[in-house]
N, C-alpha and C positions, 0 to 999 in steps of 0.2 A: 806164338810166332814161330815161323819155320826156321828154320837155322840157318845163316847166312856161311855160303861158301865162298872162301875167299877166292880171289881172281887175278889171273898172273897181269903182272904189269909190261910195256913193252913203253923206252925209250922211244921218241921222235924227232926228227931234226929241228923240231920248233922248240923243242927239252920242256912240252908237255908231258905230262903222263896220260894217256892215254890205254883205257881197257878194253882188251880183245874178251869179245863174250859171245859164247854159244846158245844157239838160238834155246835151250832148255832156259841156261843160266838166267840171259836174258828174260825168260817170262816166270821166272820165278822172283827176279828182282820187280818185275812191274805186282806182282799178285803181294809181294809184301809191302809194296807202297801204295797199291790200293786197299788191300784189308787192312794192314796197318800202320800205315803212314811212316811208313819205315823210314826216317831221312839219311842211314846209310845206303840202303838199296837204292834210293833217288838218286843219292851222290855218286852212285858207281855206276850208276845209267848216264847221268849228266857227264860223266866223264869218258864217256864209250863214245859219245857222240859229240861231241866237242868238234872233232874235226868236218865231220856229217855237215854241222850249223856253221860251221865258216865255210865250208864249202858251197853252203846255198847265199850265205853273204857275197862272196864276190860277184854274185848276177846283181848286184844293185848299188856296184860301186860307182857306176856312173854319175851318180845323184848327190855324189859332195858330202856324204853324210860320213862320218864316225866305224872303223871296221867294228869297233869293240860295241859299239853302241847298237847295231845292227845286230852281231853276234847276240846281245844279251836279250834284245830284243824275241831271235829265233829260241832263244835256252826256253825262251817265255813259253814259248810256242809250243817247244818242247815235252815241258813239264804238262801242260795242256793234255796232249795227245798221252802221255803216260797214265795219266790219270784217267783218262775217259776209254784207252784201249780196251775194244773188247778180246779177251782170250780166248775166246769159243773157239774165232776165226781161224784158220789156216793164211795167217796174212803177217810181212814180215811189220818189225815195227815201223822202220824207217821208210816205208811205202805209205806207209798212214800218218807217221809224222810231218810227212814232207811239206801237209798241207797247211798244218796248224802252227810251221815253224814259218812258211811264206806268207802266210794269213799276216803273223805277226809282225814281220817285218817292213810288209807293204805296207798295214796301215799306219806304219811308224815314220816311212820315208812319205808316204802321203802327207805328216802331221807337221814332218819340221824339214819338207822341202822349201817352203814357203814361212812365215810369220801368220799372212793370211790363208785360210780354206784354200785351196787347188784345186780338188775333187772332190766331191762328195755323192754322186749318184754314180751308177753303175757304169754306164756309158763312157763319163768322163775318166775314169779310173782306168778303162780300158785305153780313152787315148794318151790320161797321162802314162803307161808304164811300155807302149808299145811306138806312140808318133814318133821318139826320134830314132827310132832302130827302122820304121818303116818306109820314112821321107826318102825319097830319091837325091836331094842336096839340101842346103844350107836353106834357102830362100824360102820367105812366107807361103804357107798354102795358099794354091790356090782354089775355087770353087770346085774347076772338074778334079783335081787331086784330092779332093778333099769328099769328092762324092765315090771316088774310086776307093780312097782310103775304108771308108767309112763301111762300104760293100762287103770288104776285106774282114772287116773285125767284127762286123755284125753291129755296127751302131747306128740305132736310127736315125738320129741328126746329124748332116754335114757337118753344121753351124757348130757342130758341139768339139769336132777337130780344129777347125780354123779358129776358136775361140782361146782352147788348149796351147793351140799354137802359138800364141798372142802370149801368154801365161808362162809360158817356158822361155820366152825369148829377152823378157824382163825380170831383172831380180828383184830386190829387194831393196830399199835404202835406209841408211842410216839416220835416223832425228841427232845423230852427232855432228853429222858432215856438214859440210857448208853448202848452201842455193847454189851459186855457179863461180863471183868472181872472188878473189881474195878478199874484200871488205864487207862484205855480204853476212850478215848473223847466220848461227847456225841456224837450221830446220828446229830443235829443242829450245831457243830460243823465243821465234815466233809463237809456239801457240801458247802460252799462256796468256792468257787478259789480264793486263795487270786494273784495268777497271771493274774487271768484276769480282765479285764475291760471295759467296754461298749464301754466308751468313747474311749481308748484306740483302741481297736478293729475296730471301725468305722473310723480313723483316717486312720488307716494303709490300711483297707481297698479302702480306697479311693486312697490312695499312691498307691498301688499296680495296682489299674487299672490306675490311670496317667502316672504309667512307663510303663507298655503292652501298651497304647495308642502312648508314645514314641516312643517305639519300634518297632513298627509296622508301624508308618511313616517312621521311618530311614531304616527298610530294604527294600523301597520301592527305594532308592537310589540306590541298589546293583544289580550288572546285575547276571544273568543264575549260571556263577561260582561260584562266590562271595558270592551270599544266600547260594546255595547248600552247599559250604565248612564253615561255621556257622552255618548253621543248623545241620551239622553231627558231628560239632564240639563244640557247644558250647548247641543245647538244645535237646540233648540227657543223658540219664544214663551212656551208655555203649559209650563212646566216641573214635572215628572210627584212627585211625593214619594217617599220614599223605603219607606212603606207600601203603595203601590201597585207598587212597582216589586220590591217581599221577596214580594209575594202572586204576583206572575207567574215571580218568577224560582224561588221555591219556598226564598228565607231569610227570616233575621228580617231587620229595618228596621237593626239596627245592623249586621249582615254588610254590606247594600249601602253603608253608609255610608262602610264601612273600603274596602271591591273597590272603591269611588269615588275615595276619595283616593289609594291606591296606582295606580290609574291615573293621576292627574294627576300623581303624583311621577314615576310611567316616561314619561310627556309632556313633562316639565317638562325632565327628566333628557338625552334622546333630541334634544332642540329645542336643549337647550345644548349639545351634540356638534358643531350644525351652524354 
């Protein structure tokens, strides 16, 4: 391992410590924490740049999010770009970090601006971190600003601003807070079903397919007639009479009546076997 050269420290009004590093120092702390995973040389890089990542956090203070949260986020970023810098280049670090330190942060204020998804494809991404810096006032897009917008940032769908716009202008609510007036349950309240139950549910479920499985044997017993006057008769809504059903089958009303119940006895009979 190369030798590590220590590096002067310099006080800052925030009573971090913060390291002043020359651009050698600097690429020789990154070449011991890529061949050897050096975690002093990481740490003395991470602390050079400390001020660097809060400085790219205050672009996204608008979003109600955490400074420290964001910061830790960009360190992320940070270490990223450390590790993958190529040294060949004639490139400073912090030119190449900048990207993997905003990479990290955006998709972090994307994740917990919302509870739910916000953005998820390109397009949207761009109107969420640009539409309110570029709206003219307060008020809902509308179609032609929204087609003007949209020219502007290179997105192909209007619909995909005006949508965004819709998205940012409602927050979030609490399943703590109450519906609207003082006696009102809360929102955590209502969605439980107190009639239902997993357990329950699965039990019966299975009931249910054991008796179809039943029954589906037993009318395997039943000839031509027999199924025909059960199935018009018993798993239907609209349930057929027993004159309409002697005029098709070509008996009287009292024949279907009997071929009827002899089928339910050989159903009834066939189901208790099992």
């Amino acid at each position: 391992m190369r030798a590590f050269h220590p590096i002067q420290q310099t006080s800052t009004s925030h009573n971090k410590a913060d390291l002043f590093l020359t651009k050698n120092s600097e690429f020789e702390l990154i070449s011991n924490v890529q061949e050897h995973d050096c975690k002093r040389s990481l740490s003395s890089l991470v602390k050079s740049y400390t001020s660097f990542v809060s400085r790219a956090a205050t672009k996204l203070k608008g979003y109600g999010l955490d400074d420290e949260d964001l910061c830790q986020e960009g360190m992320i970023g940070f270490i990223k770009a450390v590790r993958s810098f190529d040294l060949t280049l004639n490139l400073q670090l912090s030119t190449y970090a900048i990207f993997y330190v905003r990479s990290e942060m955006l998709e972090f204020t994307i994740k917990n601006f919302r509870l739910a998804k916000i953005a998820t494809t390109h397009d949207q991404r761009k109107a969420f971190f640009n539409l309110r810096s570029k709206k003219s006032n307060s008020e809902s897009l509308s179609y032609n600003e929204a087609v003007a917008l949209a020219e502007r940032l290179n997105i192909k769908n209007p619909n995909t601003l005006i949508t965004m716009d819709m998205r940012l202008k409602y927050a979030d609510s609490s399943f703590s807070g109450s519906k609207n007036a003082d006696d009102d349950p809360f929102w955590e309240n209502v969605l439980f079903d107190k009639n239902s139950n997993v357990e329950t549910f699965h039990i019966q479920q299975g009931e249910n397919k054991y008796r179809s499985s039943l029954l589906k044997k037993a009318l395997l017993v039943l000839n031509v007639n027999e199924k025909f006057i059960i199935e018009e008769r018993c798993f239907y809504e609209e349930k057929r009479t027993l004159s309409d059903l002697a005029s098709e089958i070509g008996v009287s009303a009292e024949r279907v009546r009997q071929i009827e119940k002899a089928a339910i006895n050989k159903l009834k009979k066939t189901i208790n076997l099992h």
